[in-house]
Residue, then its C-alpha position, 0 to 999 in steps of 0.5 A: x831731341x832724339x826721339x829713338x826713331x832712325x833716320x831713313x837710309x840713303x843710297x850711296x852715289x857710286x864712287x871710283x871703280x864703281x862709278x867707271x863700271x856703272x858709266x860702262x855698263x849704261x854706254x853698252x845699253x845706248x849702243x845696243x839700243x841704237x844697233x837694234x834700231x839701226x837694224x830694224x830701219x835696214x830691214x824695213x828698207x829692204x822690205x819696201x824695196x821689194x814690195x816697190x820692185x813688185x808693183x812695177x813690176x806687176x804694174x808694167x806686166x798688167x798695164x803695157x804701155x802701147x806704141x802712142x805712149x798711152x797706157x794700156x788696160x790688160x783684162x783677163x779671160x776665157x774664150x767662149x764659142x758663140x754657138x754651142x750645143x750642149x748635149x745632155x742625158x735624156x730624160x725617160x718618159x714615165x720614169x723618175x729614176x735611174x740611169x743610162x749606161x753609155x754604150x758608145x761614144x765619140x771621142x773628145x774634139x773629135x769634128x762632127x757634122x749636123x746628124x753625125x751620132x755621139x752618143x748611144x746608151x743602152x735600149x735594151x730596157x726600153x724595147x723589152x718594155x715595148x714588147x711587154x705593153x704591145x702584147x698587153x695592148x692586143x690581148x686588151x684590144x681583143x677584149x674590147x672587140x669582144x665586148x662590143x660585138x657581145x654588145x651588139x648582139x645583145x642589142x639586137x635581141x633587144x629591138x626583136x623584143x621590142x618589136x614583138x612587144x609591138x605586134x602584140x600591142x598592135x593585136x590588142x588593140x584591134x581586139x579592143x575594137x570588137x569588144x562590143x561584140x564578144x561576151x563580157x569575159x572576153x571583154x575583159x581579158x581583152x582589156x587585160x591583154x592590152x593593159x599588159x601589152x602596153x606595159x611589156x613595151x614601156x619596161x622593154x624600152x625603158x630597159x633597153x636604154x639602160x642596158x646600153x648605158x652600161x654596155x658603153x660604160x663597161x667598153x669604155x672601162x676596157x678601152x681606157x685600159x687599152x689605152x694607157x697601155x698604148x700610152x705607155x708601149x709608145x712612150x717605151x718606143x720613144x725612149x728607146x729612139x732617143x737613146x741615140x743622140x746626133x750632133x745638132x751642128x757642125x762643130x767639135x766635141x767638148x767633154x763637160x766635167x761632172x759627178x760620176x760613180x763618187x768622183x768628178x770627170x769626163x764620161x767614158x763608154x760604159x759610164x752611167x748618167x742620170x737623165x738630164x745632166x749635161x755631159x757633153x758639148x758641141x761647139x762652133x769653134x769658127x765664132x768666138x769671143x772672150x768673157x771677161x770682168x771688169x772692176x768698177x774702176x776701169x769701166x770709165x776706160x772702156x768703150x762698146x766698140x773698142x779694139x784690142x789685142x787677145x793674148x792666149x797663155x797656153x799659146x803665146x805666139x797667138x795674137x788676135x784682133x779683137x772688138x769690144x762687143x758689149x758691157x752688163x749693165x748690172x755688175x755684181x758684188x767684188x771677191x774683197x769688198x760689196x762696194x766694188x762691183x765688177x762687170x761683165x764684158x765680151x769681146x769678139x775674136x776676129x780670125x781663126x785657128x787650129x789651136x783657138x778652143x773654148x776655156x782657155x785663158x786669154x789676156x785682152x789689151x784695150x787703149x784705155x778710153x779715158x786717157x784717150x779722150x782727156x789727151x785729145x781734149x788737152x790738144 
C-alpha cells in the first residue's frame, strides 16, 4: 500500500573511474600517515641520542674515573682563607648618621704587614669639634673653680657668724649668773639677751647647713656640664684617632663589593662609606681551604679525613693535594626540592702559590668512600 510517504535515499556505492579515484585518494592518505610517523620516530631518535651523548659526556666531566678503576665525586667550590680580617668603616662615638670620605687608600693585593696603614678618612670634623668641646670644657671648668671658691668664702663668713653668735651666748650666760644682784629691769633684759643669744645660734647654725646644700648642689650642676663636655671633647679626639685604620695581620688586600653613590663596587679614595660596612679584607693567603656543598646523595661517599685533588678553573695547570677537613652536621634545603638537603663541607689545601687567592673557583676530586669500602668488603 502506498501511503504518499518516499522511500529515504541511498548512497550510491562508487563505480568505474570513481571507484579507482576514491582507492587513490585513501592510498595517499595511508601513506602520508605513515611518512609523518616515520618522521617523528627519526626526530625523536636524534633527540634522545643527544640528551644520551650529553649525559656522558657530563657524567665523564664531573665524575672521572681514577687510576684504581673506581669512580671519583667531582664537588664545586671556592677557595676561603683560613684567617681573614675584615675591615670595616668606624663607627663614630655620639654620631647616628653620616658618612666618611676616604682620603687615602692602599691598593687592591697590595701585602701588608700587622700595623701597616690602609685606610685614612677625613678628620677634619672630628679635630674641629674637639677644638669647640676643649674650650667650652675650660670656660666651664672656670665656672666651676669660681663658684667653689665663692663658696668657700661664703662658709667662712658663715662660721665667723657663728662664733660670734657664740661669744655673745657666752656673755649672756655669765650675765645670768649675777641676776640676783642687779635690779629687776636689768634682770630681765638679761633674760632677754640670752633668750636671743640662744636663738641667733640655733637659726645660724640651721642656716648654715642649708646653705651648704645648695652651694654643693649648684657646683654639682656645673660640674655635670663640664663633664659631659669633657665627655664629648674626648669622644671627638677618639674619633679622629680611629680615622686611620692599620692591618691587623700580615696578609693581602681584598676589595669587598658594596653599595656606594647608586651602584654597587670597590671603594676608591674620595668615596664616602656610612659607618660600619664592611669595605675591605685582609687575608692569610699562606692557609687556605675550599668551601663546598654536598647533596644528600653523595654524603655516603665522603669521609672526615679523605683526600683529594683541588683543580682552580682560572688556573688549570694548578694541582693541589687536599684533605677532608669537616662536614655540618645541619644541611639546608636544595635550589629544586626541600626534600634533597645539601651539606656544608671544607677541605684544607696543602701547599701554596702566587696565584692561590680567595673566591676563586675550584673543582675537588674525592675517591668516593662507599664504593671503596663495598670493593674491599667483596674481596
Amino acid at each position: 500500500m502506498n501511503l504518499g510517504i518516499a522511500p529515504p535515499e541511498t548512497q550510491a556505492e562508487p563505480v568505474g573511474e570513481q571507484a579507482t579515484e576514491f582507492s587513490r585518494t585513501r592510498r595517499l592518505r595511508w601513506v602520508l600517515a605513515g611518512g609523518a610517523l616515520l618522521i617523528l620516530m627519526i626526530v625523536g631518535s636524534i633527540r634522545v641520542w643527544r640528551v644520551r651523548t650529553r649525559y656522558v659526556r657530563e657524567s665523564r666531566t664531573d665524575r672521572p674515573v681514577a687510576a684504581a678503576g673506581f669512580p671519583q665525586l667531582r664537588l664545586t667550590g671556592k677557595t676561603q682563607a683560613v684567617q681573614l680580617r675584615s675591615i670595616l668603616a668606624p663607627v663614630i662615638s655620639g654620631q647616628q648618621f653620616g658618612t666618611l670620605t676616604i682620603i687615602k687608600l692602599v691598593r687592591s693585593g697590595t701585602r701588608v704587614k700587622t700595623g701597616d696603614p690602609l685606610v685614612e678618612f677625613d678628620r677634619q670634623a672630628q679635630l674641629r669639634d674637639f677644638i669647640d668641646k676643649k674650650a667650652q670644657s675650660d670656660d666651664q671648668n672656670g665656672k666651676v673653680l669660681e663658684a667653689q671658691a665663692e663658696e668657700a668664702a661664703a662658709k667662712a663668713k658663715d662660721q665667723t657668724e657663728i662664733e660670734q653668735a657664740q661669744t655673745a651666748l657666752s656673755k649672756a650666760e655669765l650675765e645670768m649668773q649675777k641676776i640676783e644682784l642687779l635690779s629687776r629691769i636689768d634682770a630681765e633684759k638679761a633674760q632677754e639677751d640670752l633668750d636671743e643669744a640662744k636663738a641667733t645660734l640655733a637659726q645660724l647654725k640651721e642656716t648654715f647647713d642649708l646653705k651648704r646644700k645648695a652651694a654643693q648642689a649648684a657646683i654639682r650642676v656645673l660640674e655635670i656640664q663640664r663633664d659631659r663636655t669633657r665627655e664629648t671633647m674626648l669622644h671627638a679626639q677618639t674619633n679622629a684617632a680611629l680615622m686611620e685604620i692599620r692591618s691587623p695581620i700580615d696578609g693581602i688586600v681584598v676589595f669587598n663589593t658594596i653599595w656606594k653613590q647608586g651602584t654597587m663596587g670597590e671603594v676608591q679614595d674620595g668615596d664616602q662609606v656610612r659607618p660600619g660596612v664592611p669595605f675591605m679584607e685582609v687575608v692569610d693567603p699562606s692557609a687556605m681551604h675550599v668551601h663546598v656543598m654536598v647533596n644528600q646523595e653523595d654524603l655516603m661517599a665522603l669521609r672526615v679525613g679523605q683526600t683529594a685533588r683541588i683543580h682552580l678553573d682560572a688556573y688549570p695547570d694548578l694541582v693541589f693535594e687536599g684533605r677532608l677537613e669537616s662536614i655540618d652536621p645541619i644541611g639546608r634545603p636544595g635550589d629544586f626540592s626541600t626534600k634533597v638537603r645539601n651539606f656544608s663541607a671544607t677541605f684544607s689545601i696543602q701547599g701554596t702559590d702566587a696565584r692561590l687567592m680567595p673566591d676563586l673557583s675550584a673543582a675537588v676530586d674525592v675517591q668516593r668512600a662507599d664504593v671503596l669500602h663495598a670493593g674491599s668488603t667483596s674481596q
